[in-house]
C-alpha positions in Angstrom: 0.0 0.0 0.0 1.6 3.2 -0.8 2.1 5.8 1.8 -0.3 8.3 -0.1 -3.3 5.4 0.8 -2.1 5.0 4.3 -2.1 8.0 4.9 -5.9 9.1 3.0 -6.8 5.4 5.4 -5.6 7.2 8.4 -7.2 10.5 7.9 -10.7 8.9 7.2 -10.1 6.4 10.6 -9.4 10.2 12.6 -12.9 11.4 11.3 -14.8 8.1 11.9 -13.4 7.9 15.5 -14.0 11.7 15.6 -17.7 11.5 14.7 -18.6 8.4 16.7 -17.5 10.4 19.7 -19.6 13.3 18.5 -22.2 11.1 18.0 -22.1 9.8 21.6 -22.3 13.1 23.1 -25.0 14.2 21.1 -26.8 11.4 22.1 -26.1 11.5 25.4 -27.7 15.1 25.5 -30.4 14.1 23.9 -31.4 11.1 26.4 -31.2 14.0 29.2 -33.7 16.1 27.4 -31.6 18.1 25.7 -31.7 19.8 22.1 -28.9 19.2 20.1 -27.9 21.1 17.3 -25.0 20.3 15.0 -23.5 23.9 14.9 -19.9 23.1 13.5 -19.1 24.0 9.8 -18.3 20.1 8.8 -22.3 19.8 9.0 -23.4 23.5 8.0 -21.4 23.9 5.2 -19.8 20.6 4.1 -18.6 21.9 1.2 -17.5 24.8 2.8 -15.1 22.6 5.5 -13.6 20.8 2.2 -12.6 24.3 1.2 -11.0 25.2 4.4 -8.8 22.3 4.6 -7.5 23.3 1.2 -6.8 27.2 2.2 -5.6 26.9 5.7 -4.0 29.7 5.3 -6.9 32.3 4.7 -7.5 33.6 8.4 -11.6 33.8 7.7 -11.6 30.0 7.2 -9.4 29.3 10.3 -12.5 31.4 12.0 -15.1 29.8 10.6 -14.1 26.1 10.9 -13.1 26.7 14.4 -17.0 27.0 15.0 -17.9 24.7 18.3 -19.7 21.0 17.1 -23.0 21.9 19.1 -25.0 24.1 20.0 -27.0 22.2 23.0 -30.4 23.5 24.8 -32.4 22.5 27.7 -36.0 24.2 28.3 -36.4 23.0 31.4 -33.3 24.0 32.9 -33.2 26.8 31.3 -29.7 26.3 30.2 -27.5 26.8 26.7 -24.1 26.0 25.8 -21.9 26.0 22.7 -19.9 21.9 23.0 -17.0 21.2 21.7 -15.9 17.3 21.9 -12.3 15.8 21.1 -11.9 12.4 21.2 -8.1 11.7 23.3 -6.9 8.2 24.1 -4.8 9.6 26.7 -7.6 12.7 27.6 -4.5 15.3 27.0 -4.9 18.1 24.4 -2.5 20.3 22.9 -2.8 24.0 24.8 -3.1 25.4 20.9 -6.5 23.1 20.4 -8.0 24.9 23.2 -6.9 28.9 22.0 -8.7 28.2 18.7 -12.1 28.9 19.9 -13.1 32.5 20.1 -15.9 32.0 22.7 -14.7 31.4 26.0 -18.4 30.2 27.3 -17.4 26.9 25.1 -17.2 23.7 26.9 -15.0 21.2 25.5 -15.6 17.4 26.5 -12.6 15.6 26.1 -13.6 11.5 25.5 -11.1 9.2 26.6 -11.3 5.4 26.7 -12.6 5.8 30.4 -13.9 8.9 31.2 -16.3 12.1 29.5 -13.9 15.5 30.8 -14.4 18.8 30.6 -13.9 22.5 31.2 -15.0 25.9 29.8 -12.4 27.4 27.2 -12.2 30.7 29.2 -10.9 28.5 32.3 -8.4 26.6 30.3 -7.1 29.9 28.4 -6.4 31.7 31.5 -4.7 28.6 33.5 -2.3 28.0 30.0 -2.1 31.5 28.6 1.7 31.2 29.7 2.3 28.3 28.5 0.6 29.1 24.7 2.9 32.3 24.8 6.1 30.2 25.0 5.7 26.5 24.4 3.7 25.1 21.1 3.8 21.4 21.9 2.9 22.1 25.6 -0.3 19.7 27.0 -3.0 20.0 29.2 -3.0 16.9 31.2 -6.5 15.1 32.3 -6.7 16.4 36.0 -7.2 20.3 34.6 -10.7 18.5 33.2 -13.9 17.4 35.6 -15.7 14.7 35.2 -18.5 15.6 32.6 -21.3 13.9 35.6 -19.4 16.5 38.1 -19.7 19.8 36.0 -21.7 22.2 38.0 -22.5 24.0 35.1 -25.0 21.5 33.6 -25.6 20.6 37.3 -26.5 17.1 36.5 -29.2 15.1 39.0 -28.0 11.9 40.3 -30.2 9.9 37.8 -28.3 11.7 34.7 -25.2 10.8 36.5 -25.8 7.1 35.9 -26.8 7.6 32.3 -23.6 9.7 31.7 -21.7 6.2 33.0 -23.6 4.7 30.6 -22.4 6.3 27.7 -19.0 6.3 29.3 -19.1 2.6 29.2 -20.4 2.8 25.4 -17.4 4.9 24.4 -15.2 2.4 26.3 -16.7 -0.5 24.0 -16.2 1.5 21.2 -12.9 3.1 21.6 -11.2 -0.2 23.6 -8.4 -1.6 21.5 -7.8 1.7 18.6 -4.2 2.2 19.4 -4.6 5.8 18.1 -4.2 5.2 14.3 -5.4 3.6 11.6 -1.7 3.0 10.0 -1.1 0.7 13.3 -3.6 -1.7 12.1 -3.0 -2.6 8.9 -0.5 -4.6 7.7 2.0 -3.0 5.4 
């Protein structure tokens, strides 16, 4: 296989694992009464996100594809937030992921094999704004996350709290045994 097809093979396994844990989220949401709205530009404008991965240079598209995957709504709580999920085998991120969104109000729910973390952008900015300034390949480790059933924002009841396990344990089924890449799967 030449290394142009591993590396289109790996690039489409990144998106699949990308959009199952997108998928879960949403989902999950949804089974706690929840709207969900796809808000990221991959599902508004497909055509549009092709475009921006061609031009990443043109600083309108690095705006506009850095639009948060949800938009997510509860009535009854009265409660809105703009989502952001990563899928992270080891639940790090790089610091730059994080200073990409321009609304610090985003919460970004990191999935790991184990757990659903998360924090507000705005918190994570202001903890690693030192580190952005001097060191690119600088990560935020797991414990600067909380446990997605812990998050007072969403200020989960006990009953949600056992469905969140649930779809913990889901993404563990899913996600146990991808070492990360596709490339490391196939034999060359």
């Amino acid at each position: 296989m030449s290394l142009e097809n591993q590396n289109n093979l790996n690039k489409s396994f990144q998106k699949i694992k990308g959009m199952i844990g997108e998928h879960l989220i949403k989902e999950l949401f949804e089974n706690l009464g929840y709207e969900v709205h796809f808000n990221g530009v991959e599902y508004r404008l497909p055509a549009y996100a092709k475009m921006v991965k061609r031009n990443k240079n043109f600083k309108i598209f690095k705006t506009i594809s850095n639009i948060p995957d949800f938009w997510v709504y509860s009535r009854e709580k009265d409660k809105q937030f703009l989502v952001e999920v990563k899928f992270r085998q080891n639940g790090k991120l790089l610091v730059g992921e994080v200073f990409q969104y321009f609304e610090d109000e985003t919460v970004i729910i990191v999935i790991s094999r184990d757990s659903f973390a998360c924090n507000k952008i705005g918190v994570l900015k202001e903890k690693f704004k030192k580190k952005q300034e001097g060191e690119k390949d600088c990560y935020i480790e797991p414990e600067n996350f909380v446990p997605l059933q812990h998050f007072d924002e969403f200020g989960f009841a006990e009953s949600e709290k056992k469905i969140i396990n649930h779809y913990i344990e889901m993404a563990n089924v899913f996600f146990n045994g991808l070492n990360g890449s596709y490339s490391n799967t196939v034999k060359k």
